[in-house]
N, C-alpha and C positions, 0 to 999 in steps of 0.2 A: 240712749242706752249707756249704763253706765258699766266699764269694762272693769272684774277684779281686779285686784292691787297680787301683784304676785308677791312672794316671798323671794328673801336672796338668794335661799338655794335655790328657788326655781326660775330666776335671772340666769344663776350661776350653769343650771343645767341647759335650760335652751341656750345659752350664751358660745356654753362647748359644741352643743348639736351644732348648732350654727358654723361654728370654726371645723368640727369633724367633715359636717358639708362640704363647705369650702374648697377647703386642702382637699376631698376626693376627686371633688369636680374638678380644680388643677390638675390632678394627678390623670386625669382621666384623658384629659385637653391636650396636655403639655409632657404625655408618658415618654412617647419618641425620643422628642428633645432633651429630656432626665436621661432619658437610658442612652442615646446618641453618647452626649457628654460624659458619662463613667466611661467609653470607650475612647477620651480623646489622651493622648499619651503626658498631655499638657508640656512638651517640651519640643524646641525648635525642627527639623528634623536634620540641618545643617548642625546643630550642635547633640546630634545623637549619636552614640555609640552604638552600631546593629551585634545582633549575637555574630556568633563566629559564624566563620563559611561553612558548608557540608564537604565533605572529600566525597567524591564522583568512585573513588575507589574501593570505598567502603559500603558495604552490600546494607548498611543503615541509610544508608543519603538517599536511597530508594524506598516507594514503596510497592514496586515489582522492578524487578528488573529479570527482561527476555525470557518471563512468565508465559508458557505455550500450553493449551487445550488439546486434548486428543483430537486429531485431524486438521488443526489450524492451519489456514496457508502459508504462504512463505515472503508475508512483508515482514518486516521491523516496523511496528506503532513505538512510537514516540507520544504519549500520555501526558496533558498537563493538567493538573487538577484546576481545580476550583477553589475561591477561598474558601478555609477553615478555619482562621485563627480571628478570634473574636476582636481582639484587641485590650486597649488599656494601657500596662505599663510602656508595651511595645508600639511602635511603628509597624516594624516587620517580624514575623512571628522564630521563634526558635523554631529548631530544627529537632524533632522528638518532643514536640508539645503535646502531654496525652490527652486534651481533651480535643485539639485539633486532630492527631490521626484519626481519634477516633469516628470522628465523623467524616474523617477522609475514605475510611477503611470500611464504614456502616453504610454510607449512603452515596457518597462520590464515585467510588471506582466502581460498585455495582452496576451505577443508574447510567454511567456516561463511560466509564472505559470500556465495560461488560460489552454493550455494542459491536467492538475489536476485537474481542478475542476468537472468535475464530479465523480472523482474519492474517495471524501468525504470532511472533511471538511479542510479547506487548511490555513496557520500560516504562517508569511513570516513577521520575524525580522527585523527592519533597526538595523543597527549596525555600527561602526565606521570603515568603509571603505579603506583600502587603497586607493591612487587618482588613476586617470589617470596615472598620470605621472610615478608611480612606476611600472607599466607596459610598460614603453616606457625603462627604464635604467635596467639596470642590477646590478646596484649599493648596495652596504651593507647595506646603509642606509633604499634602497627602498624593499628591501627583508627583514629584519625588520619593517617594515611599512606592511606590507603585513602579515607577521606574527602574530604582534599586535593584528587584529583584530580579528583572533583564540579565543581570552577569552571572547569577546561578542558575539561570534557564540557558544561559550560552555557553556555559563550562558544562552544565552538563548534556546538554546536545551536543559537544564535539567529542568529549568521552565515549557516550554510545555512538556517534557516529564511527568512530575508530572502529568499534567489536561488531560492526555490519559494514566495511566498504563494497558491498556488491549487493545486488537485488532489491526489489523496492521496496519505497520506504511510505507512510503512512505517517504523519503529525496531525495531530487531534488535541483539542484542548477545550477547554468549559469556562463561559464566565472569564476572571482575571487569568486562568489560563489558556484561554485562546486569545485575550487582547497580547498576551506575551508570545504566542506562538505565531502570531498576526506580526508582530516586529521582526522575530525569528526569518520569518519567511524572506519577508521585503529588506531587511536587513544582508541575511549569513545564506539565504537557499538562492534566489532570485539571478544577485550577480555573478551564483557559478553554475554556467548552465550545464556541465557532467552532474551536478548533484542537482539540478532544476530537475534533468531527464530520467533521475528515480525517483520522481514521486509522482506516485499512481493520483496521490490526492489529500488536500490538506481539510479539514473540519473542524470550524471555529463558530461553538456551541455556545447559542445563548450570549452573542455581543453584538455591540455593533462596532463595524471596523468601514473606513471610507471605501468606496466603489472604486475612487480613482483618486494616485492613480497605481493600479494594482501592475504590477510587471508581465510582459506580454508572456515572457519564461513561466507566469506562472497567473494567467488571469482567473475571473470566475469563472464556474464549470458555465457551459453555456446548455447541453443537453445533458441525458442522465447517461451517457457514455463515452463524454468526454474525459481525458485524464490529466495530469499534471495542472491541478488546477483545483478554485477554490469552494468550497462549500460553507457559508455564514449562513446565519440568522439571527435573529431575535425576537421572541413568540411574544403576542402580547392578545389578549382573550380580543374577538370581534368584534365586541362591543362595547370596549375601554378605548376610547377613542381618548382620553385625558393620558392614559396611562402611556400609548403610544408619542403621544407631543411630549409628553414630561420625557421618555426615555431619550429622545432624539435632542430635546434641550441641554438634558446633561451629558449627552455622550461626550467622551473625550478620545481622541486618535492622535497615530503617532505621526509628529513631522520628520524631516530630513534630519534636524540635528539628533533623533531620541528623548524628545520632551513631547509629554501629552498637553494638546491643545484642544480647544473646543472644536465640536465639529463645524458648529457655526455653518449651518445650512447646505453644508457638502452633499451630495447623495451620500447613501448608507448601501451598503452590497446587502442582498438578501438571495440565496440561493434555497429555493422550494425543497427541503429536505423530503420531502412526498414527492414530488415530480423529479428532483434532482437537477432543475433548467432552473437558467437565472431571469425568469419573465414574469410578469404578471396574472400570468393566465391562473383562472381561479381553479383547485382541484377538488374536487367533492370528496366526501368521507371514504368514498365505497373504494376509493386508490389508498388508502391511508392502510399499510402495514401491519400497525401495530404499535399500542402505546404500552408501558409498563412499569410498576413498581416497582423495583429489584431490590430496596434497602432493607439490609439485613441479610442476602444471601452471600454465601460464599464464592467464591473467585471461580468460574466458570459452569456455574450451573445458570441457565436459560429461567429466565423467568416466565409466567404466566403471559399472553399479550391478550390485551384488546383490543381486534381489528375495525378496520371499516367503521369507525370511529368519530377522526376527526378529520375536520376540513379545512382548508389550508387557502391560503392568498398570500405572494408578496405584495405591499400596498405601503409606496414612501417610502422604502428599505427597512420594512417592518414584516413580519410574518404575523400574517392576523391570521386568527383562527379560530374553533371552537373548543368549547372545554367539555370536560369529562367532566359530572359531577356524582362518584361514585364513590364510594366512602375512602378507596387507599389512594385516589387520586385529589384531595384535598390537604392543604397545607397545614401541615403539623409543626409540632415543635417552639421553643419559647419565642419572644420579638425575635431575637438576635437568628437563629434559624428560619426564619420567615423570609427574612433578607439576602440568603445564599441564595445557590441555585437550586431549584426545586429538589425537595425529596423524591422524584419519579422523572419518568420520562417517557414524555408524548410521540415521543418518535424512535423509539428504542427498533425494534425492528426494522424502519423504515433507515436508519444508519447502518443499520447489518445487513440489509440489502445493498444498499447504493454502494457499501465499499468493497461488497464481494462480485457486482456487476463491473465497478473500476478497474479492482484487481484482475480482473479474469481480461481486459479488454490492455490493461499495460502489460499482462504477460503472454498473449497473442501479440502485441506490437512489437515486444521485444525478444519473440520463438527465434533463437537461434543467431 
């Protein structure tokens, strides 16, 4: 058979199809690690200059602060977000970055501080964030950068501490703000046990933090009525058994000096945010609370819940469990949002239970 002789435009035209191919299919393979790379700061993070500090004193450094719901109880939450700031030029994010609040203020404080609020009145710092992207590498630089922001989470934790020295207190935190709220504790709460003995209970969303060794002033919750004590997890779907090794491979916790180190096969703490016990015993849907989307409403209005839901297992120091697949409980938003912590939250009620059960059992221990 003998094959036409093509002409040079039409060399020239399949030639580009061929290279438009190409390049897509790269782009297709290799998208992650393209978009990774625009978020890397490309400069040392020993020879960076971070933005300025936030003043603790100024009603900007917050984005609540001692925010109270009609009927709220009478702890002080202590709120650490989640990251927001995507990254790029930065390591660590400014302070009044608007497309980070904005997503602080859309889908963070809804989905994870909302939880709290009727639990009294609720304080949630912005602070100079590690980015995205130090979350994506494992890098010295970006363990460092993540570190950093430890001293604006502990200037501003002594500030509100000052404007509540009496009644209990509640620290809560999501993602990079519970792995900082996780040093907080074991650091600045732990070895003063007057300030161990006000807190009803700490809640550290969505990370993984070592089991041991956790201070006795302040261990895991062990039942759902224990108090001064920890509540972790980290959810990962049933039946992503890759997803759960890969999260446990990169975790990173803190040592004794304040450097993140690999976990490197530690246990991992996983407290049953549905049962509220640090065990492995499996809980079926029909105890699950309530899951919810809150992004988008405003600062004390109660979202919609889906109960009896979902199912739950600590398993590794993993919270395995099932998923919703309902259209507001699927993952929106470009790459870079996919990456945060969820647009929603699977255990939204099942958190406003457990800390209204706490609270009610640390101010019975401490009637009079």
């Amino acid at each position: 058979m003998i094959l036409p002789r093509l002409t040079l435009r039409q060399w020239i035209g399949w030639t580009g199809f061929a290279l438009v191919f190409l390049l897509t299919a790269a782009v297709a393979v290799w998208r992650g690690d393209i978009l990774r790379a625009g978020l890397d700061p490309q400069i040392p993070f020993q020879t960076y200059d971070p933005p300025p500090a936030p003043d603790y004193a100024d009603a900007t450094a917050w984005a609540l602060r001692d925010v109270r719901t009609p009927g709220a109880g009478p702890a002080a939450v202590f709120f650490l977000h989640s990251t927001t700031y995507d990254g790029g030029k930065e390591w660590n994010g400014l302070i009044g970055d608007p497309d980070a609040d904005a997503y602080l203020q859309r889908v963070v404080l809804p989905n994870y501080a909302g939880p709290f609020a009727r639990t009294g009145s609720v304080s949630a710092p912005r602070y100079r964030q590690a980015s995205l992207y130090t979350r994506l590498t494992l890098r010295d630089d970006a363990r460092d950068a993540r570190a950093f922001a430890y001293g604006d989470v502990l200037t501003a934790f002594d500030t509100w501490l000052a404007a509540h020295p009496t009644g209990p207190l509640v620290l809560a935190g999501v993602e990079q703000g519970g792995e900082l709220i996780d040093r907080l504790v074991r650091e600045r709460i732990a070895p003063d046990p007057a300030l161990s003995e006000r807190v009803a209970a700490v809640y550290l969303m969505d990370v993984i933090v070592a089991r041991d060794p956790l201070s006795p002033s302040l261990p895991a919750c062990a039942t759902a009525t224990s108090i001064g004590c920890v509540v972790a997890w980290s959810g990962v779907d049933e039946k992503n058994d890759g997803a759960a090794q890969r999260r446990l491979r990169r975790a990173l916790i803190w040592n004794g000096n304040g450097r993140l180190v690999d976990l490197a096969g530690r246990p991992a703490l996983c407290v049953n945010p549905v049962s509220g016990a640090a065990d492995g015993s499996a809980v079926p849907a029909r105890r699950h609370h309530g899951a919810a989307n809150a992004t988008g409403l405003e600062w004390g209005v109660r979202p919609a819940f889906i109960d009896r839901a979902v199912a739950t297992q600590c398993r590794d120091g993993i919270l395995r469990h099932t998923e919703l697949t309902t259209e507001s409980f699927r993952e929106v938003g470009d790459w870079a949002d996919r990456r945060k912590a969820r647009q929603y939250n699977l255990f939204y009620a099942d958190i406003e239970s457990d800390v209204e059960r706490r609270l009610n059992v640390w101010m019975a221990s401490n009637a009079g």
